[in-house]
Structures are given as structure tokens and as C-alpha cells.
C-alpha positions in Angstrom: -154.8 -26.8 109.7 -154.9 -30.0 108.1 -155.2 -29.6 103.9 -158.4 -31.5 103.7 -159.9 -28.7 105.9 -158.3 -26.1 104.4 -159.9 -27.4 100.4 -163.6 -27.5 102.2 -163.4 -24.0 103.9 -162.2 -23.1 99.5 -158.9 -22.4 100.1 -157.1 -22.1 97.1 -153.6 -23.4 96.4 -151.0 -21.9 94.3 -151.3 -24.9 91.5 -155.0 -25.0 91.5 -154.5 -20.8 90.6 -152.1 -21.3 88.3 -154.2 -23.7 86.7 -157.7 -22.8 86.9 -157.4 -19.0 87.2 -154.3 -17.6 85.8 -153.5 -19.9 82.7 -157.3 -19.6 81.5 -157.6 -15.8 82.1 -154.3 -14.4 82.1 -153.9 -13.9 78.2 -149.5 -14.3 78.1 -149.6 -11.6 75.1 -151.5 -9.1 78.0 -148.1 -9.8 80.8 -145.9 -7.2 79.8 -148.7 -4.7 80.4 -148.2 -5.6 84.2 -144.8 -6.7 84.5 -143.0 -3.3 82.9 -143.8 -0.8 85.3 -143.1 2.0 83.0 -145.6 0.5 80.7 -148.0 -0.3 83.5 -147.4 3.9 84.7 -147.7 5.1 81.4 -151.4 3.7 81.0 -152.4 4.4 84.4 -151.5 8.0 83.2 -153.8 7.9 80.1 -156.6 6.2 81.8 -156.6 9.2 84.2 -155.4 6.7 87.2 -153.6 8.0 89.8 -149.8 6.6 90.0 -146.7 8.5 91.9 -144.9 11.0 89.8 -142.2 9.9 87.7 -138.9 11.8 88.1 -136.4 9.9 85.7 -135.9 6.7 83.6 -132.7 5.0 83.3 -132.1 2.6 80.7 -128.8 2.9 79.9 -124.9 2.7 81.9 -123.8 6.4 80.6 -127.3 7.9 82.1 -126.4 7.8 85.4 -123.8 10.6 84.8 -126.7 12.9 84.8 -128.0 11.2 88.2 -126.6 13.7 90.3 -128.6 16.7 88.6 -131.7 14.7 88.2 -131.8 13.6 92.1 -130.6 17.7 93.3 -134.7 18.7 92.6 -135.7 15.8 95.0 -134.9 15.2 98.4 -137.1 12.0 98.9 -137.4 9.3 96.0 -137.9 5.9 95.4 -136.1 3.9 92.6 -136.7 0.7 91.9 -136.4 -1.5 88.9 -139.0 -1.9 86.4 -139.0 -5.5 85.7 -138.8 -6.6 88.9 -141.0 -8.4 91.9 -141.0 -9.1 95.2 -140.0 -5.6 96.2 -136.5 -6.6 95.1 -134.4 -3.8 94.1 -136.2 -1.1 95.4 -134.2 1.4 97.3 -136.0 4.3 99.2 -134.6 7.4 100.3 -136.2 9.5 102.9 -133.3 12.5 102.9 -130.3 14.1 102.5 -127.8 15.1 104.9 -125.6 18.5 105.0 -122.8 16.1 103.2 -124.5 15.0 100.6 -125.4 11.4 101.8 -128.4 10.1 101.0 -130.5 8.9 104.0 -132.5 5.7 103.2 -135.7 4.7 104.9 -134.2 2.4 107.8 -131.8 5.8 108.7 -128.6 4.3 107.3 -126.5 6.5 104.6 -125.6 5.6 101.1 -123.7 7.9 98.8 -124.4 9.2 95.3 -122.0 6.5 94.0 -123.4 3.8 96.2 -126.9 4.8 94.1 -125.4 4.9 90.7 -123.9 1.0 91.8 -127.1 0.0 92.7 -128.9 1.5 89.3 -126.0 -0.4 87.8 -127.3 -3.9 89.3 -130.9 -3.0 88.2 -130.0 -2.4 84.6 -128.0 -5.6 84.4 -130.8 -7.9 85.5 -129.7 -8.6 88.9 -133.8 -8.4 89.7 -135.8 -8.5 86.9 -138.6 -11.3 86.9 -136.3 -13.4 84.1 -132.7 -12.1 85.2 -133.0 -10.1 81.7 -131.5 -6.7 81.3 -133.8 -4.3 83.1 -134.2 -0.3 83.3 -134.1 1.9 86.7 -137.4 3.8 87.6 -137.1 6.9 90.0 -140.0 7.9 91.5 -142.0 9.9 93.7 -142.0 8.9 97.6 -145.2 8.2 98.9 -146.2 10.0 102.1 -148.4 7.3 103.7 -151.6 8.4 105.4 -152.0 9.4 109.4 -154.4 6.6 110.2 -151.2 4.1 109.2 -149.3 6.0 112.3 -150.0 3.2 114.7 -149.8 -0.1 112.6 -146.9 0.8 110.3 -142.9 0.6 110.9 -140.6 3.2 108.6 -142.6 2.0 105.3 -145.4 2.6 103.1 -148.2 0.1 103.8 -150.0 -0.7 100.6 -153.4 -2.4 99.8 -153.4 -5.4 97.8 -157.0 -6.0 96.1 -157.5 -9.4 93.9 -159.6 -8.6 90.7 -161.5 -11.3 88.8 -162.9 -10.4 85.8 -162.6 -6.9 86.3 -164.6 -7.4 89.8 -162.5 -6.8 93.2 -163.1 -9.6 95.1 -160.6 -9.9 97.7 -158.6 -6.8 100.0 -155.9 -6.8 102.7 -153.5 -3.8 103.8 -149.7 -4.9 104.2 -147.8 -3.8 107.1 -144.0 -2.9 107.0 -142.5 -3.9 110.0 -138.8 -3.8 111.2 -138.8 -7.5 110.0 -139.2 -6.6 106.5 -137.2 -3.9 106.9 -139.7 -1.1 106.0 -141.3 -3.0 102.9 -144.5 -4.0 102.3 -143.9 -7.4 101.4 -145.3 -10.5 103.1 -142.5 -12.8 102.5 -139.9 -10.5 103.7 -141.7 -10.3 106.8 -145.0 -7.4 106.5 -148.3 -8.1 108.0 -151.0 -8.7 105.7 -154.1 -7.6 107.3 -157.6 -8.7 105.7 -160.1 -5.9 104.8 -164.0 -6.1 104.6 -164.5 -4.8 101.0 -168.0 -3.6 101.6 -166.7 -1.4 104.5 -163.1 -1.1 104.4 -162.4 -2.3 107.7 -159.2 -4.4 108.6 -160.2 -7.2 110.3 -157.7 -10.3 111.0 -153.8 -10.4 110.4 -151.3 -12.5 109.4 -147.7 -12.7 109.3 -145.0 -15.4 107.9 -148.6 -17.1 107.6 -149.0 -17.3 111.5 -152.4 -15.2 113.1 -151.5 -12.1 114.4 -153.7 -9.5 116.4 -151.2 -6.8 117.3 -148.5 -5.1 115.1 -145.2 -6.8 116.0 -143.0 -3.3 116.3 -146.1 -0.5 117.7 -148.0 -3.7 119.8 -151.0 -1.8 118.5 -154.4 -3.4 117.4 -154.7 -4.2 113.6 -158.4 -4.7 113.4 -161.2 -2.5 113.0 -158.8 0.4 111.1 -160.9 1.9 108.9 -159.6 2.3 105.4 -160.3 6.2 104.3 -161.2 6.7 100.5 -162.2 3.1 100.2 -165.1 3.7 97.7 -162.4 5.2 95.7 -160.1 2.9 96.1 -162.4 0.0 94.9 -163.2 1.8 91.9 -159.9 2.6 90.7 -159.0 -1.1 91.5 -161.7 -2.1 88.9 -160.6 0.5 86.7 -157.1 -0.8 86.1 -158.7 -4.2 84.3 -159.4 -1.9 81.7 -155.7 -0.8 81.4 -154.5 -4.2 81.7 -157.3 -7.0 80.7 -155.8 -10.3 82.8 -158.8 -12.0 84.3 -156.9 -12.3 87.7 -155.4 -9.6 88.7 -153.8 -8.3 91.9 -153.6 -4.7 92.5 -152.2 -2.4 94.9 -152.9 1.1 96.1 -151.6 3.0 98.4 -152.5 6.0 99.7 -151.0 9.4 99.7 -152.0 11.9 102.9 -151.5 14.5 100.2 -152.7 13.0 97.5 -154.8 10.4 98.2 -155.2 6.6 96.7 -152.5 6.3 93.8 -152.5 3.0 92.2 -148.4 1.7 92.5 -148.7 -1.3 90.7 -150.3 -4.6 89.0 -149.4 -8.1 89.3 -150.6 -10.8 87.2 -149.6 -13.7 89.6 -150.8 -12.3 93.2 -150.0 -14.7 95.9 -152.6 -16.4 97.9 -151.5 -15.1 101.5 -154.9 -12.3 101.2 -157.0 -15.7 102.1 -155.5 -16.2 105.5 -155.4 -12.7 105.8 -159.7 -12.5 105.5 -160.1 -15.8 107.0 -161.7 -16.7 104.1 -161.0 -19.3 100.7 -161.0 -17.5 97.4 -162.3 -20.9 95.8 -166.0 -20.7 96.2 -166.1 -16.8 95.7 -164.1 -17.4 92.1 -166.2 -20.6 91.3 -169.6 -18.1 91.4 -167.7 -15.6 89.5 -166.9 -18.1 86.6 -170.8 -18.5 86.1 -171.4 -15.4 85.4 -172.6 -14.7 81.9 -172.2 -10.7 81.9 -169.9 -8.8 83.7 -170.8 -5.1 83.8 -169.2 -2.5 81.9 -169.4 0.4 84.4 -166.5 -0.1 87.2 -168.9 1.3 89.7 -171.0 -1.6 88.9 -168.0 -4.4 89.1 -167.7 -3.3 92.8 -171.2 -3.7 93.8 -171.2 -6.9 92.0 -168.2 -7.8 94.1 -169.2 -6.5 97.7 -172.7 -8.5 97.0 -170.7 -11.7 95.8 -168.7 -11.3 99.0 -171.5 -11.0 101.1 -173.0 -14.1 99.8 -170.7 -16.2 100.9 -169.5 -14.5 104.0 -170.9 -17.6 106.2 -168.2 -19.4 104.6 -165.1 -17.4 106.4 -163.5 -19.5 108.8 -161.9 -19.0 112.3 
């Protein structure tokens, strides 16, 4: 679609974001609030918002002599660095064999050594956001929800939600697929779906920014899935402005079949993908936000103010 198109239907690009939506409202001193996952966990925690459990923190080499005690009380885990983005350095394991190999999501082995080497790469920097020394999280696996059975491939699918303001705006759900080998990331291959925030209902997909209708690996339909929780999902995703005050803000949920929605974490740069994904331009919608003179105080209230914002310029969506 040719670009002129794509700037009157308000589609937004990443310099226009940068310039007019992250650089004004993103306060830099505010950053390491979302970028340090342990940081990001630890105020989740005392803002009484749901996050997996942690099971260990790894900051230095001569910790992960204690690795193999820590990981004997868990047979599923997730570690991953804290610094990092993109879903880089994340390794999940799903079990453990009668040998003592770990079993990782995509049904290959690794070995308690091979873990340790990878923890080793994570603390040196190898995927940090600035290549600076980093720290190993290890986690609790999420145990996605039944009603992702038919659209999901070996992965946890997570919800992305754009907050301006403190006011969720935009949704989509991300896929894994064999493609992104499991992950929920868009640019290692996941479908984004787009989700009606007044309803929670998926509606159009997207992946490697091509319209999609089915999931590539189940060949199931992707729209019309009904998002369970979503009321409380919305709410917890305006709730996390108050733990970390960056006028735009992407979060993501996921959701737990035992536990229910547990927010994983917060990005202060979210991509612009979620607008192909809704067939819709974030640039109006955010223009009307600006305006505004007072935001409400009461997250309840943000969302309403959202899903009516939303609803306003619905007519706008494209197809």
C-alpha cells in the first residue's frame, strides 16, 4: 500500500513515534524501570500485579555453581536475561528426562552445562539492549490458556496492549509458530493478531507484515477468538503506568490457565506491527489523546476512556 495511503488511513511510522510520542513522553530517567526486568518484577510485585514467580537471580560467574540445586525444585522454567529484547536470550525448558537433560520447548535436549554456558552469555552482555554486562533471570513457565490450543505452536502466546497516557489504546495477541520457533515475537516470525479492546475479540492477523487469516502451523481461524479475562486484562494494563510512568507504553500479558492474566513485561519502545494487526493507524487515535486536558486517576476509568476513544474513530480502520 503505497505510503501516502498509508499516512491518511493515520498510520504511524517508527520516526514519527520516536519523535512525537516516545521522545516527548517517555521521560529517559523513567527507562530502566522497563528495561531491567527485575526492577520491572519487583514493582509489579508491590503494586499487587500479577508477574510469574521468580525462582533465582544470577548476577554473577561463581553463582551458577548452585544452578544445579536451584533448577532440582523445578522441572519447567524459563530463563532469560534481564536487560534484554527481542525475546533474545530466552531459553525455555518444558522437562526433564530420566538422564538429567533438560528438554526445551521445541523437544530438543540441552544439559545442565549447556544451561550454565548459556547463563554465561547472558551475564556477559551477549543480549542486553546496549551489549552491557547483564544478569540471568529464572522464572516461572507459563502454562498458556486452553482457548490458545488451536492458534498456538509449542509457545506462550502473549498480548501486547499499547498505553498512552496511562489509557490502553491499542491490543493484539502474538502467535508462536514453528517459524519463530515457539516465541512470541513478530520479527522472528509469530502472528500478531489484532484485538477489539471493547470486546476482546481477535479480529485480523498478520505475519512478517503480510495479512493472514489462518494460523500457518494448526491452519485454524484466528479471528473471532475471544480473549477470556479481558476486563482484567485491560485494567492491569492501565495499572502498570502507575508502576512505570512512560507516556507510551507497550505492555504484555499473558495468561496463565492456572493463574490467570500475569503481566510478563513492559517496553518503552513497542513496535508499530499492532496497527496492521487492527487494520487500523494509531495516528489519529494518539492525536485525540494528546488533547486531552485530564486523564483520570482510577485505571478503571483509563479503560473506558480508551474503548470510547477507540470507538470513535472505528470508521477510520481500513481494509
Amino acid at each position: 500500500m503505497p505510503w501516502t495511503r498509508l499516512r491518511k488511513l493515520g498510520i504511524i511510522g517508527m520516526n514519527r513515534r520516536n519523535a512525537e510520542f516516545i521522545m516527548p513522553y517517555n521521560q529517559r530517567s523513567f527507562y530502566p524501570l522497563v528495561d531491567n526486568k527485575i526492577i520491572t518484577k519487583q514493582r509489579a510485585v508491590a503494586s499487587h500485579i500479577p508477574v510469574p514467580e521468580l525462582y533465582g537471580h544470577i548476577e554473577l560467574e561463581h553463582q551458577s555453581q548452585h544452578l544445579d540445586a536451584l533448577l532440582s525444585h523445578h522441572k519447567e522454567f524459563v530463563i532469560k536475561p534481564a536487560c534484554g529484547s527481542g525475546g533474545n536470550g530466552i531459553l525455555v525448558i518444558a522437562g526433564k528426562n530420566s538422564n538429567g537433560h533438560f528438554r526445551k520447548a521445541n523437544d530438543s535436549l540441552v544439559t545442565l552445562e549447556q544451561i550454565k554456558h548459556h547463563i554465561s552469555n547472558i551475564l556477559s552482555g551477549m543480549y542486553s539492549l546496549g551489549g552491557d554486562t547483564d544478569s540471568a533471570i529464572i522464572e516461572y513457565r507459563v502454562q498458556f490458556d486452553p482457548c490458545f490450543a488451536d492458534v498456538c505452536f509449542k509457545g506462550v502466546p502473549d498480548i501486547r496492549l499499547i498505553v498512552f497516557r496511562g489509557v490502553p489504546v491499542f491490543a493484539m495477541i502474538r502467535l508462536p509458530t514453528r517459524q519463530s520457533d515457539g516465541r512470541a515475537n513478530l520479527h522472528q516470525g509469530a502472528v500478531g493478531v489484532g484485538i477489539d479492546i471493547g470486546s476482546g475479540i481477535t479480529s485480523h492477523g498478520v505475519m512478517q507484515s503480510k495479512p493472514i487469516q489462518y494460523h500457518p502451523d494448526t491452519d485454524m481461524p484466528i479471528a473471532g477468538l475471544e480473549i477470556p479475562h479481558w476486563q482484567r486484562i485491560m485494567e492491569m494494563a492501565a495499572s502498570c503506568y502507575d508502576l512505570a510512568p512512560l507516556g507510551y507504553l507497550g505492555v504484555d500479558i499473558v495468561l496463565d490457565r492456572n493463574m490467570g492474566p500475569m503481566m510478563l513485561e513492559l517496553n518503552a519502545r513497542p513496535g508499530l506491527a499492532i496497527q496492521i494487526a487492527n487494520q487500523q493507524g494509531l495516528g489519529p487515535v494518539l492525536e485525540y489523546m494528546k488533547i486531552i486536558g485530564t486523564i483520570p486517576a482510577s485505571p478503571k476509568k483509563r479503560v473506558k476512556l480508551g474503548i470510547d476513544i477507540r470507538d470513535k474513530f472505528a470508521a477510520q480502520a481500513y481494509g
